[in-house]
C-alpha positions in Angstrom: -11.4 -7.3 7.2 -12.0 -6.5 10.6 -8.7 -6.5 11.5 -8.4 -3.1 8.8 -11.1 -1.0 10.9 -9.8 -2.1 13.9 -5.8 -0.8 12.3 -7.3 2.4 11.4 -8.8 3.1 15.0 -5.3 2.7 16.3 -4.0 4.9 13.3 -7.0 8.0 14.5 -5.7 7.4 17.5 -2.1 8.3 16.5 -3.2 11.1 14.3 -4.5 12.8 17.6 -1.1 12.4 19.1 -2.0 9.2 21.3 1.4 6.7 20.2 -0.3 3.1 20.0 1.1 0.3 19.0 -1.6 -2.7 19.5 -0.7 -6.4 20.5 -2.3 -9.1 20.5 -4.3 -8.7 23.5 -5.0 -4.5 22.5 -6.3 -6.2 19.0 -8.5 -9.2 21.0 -10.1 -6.2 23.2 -10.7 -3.6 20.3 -12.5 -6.8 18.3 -14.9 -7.1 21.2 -15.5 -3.6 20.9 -16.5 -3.6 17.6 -18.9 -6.4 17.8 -20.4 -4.4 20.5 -20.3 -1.1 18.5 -21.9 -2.7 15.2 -24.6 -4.5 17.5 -25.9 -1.1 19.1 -26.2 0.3 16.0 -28.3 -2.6 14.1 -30.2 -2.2 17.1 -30.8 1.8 16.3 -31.7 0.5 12.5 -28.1 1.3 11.3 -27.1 -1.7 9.6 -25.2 -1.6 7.2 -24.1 -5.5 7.2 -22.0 -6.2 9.7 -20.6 -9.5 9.5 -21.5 -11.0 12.6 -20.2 -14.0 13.9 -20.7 -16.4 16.7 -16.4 -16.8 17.2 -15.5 -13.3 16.1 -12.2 -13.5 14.2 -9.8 -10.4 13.4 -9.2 -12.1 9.8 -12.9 -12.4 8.7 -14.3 -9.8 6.6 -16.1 -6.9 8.4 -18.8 -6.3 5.3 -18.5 -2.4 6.2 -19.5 -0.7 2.8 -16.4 1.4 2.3 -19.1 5.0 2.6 -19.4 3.3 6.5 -15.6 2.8 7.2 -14.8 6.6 8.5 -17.9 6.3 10.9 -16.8 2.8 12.3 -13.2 3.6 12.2 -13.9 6.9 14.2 -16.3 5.9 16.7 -14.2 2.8 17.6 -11.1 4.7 18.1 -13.4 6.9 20.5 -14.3 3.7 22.6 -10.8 2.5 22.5 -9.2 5.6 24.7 -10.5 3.9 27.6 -8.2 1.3 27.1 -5.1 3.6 26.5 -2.5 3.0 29.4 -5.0 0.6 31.2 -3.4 -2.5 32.6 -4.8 -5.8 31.5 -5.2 -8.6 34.2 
């Protein structure tokens, strides 16, 4: 589920030391990155079957092969220390 790679970003993130603990609004934000994320790639010819949706929803399944996981686990985490300590209006 997406919800999984999204959990595991926030865990990479812990690993490195950064203490996250995502709400709702972290979770909405780090979904939106992932769509983004998996959309650059497909357009660079990496697909690897994303699940796209036109309402993305945390619960849906994310189709990420489990040899993709690390890679979109990884590289979201990366684009999710922008958000660390950011206030959200």
């Amino acid at each position: 589920m997406k919800i999984d790679i999204i959990l595991g970003a926030y865990d990479r993130l812990r690993i490195s030391g950064i203490t996250v603990n995502p709400g709702a609004r972290e979770n909405v934000i780090a979904l939106r990155r992932l769509e983004r994320m998996a959309a650059r790639w497909e357009s660079k010819n990496v697909c690897v079957g994303y699940n796209f949706e036109d309402q993305p929803d945390l619960n849906s399944d994310s189709n990420v092969p489990e040899e993709f996981r690390d890679a979109f686990e990884s590289n979201l985490a990366f684009w999710l220390c922008t958000e660390i300590g950011r206030a959200h209006v």
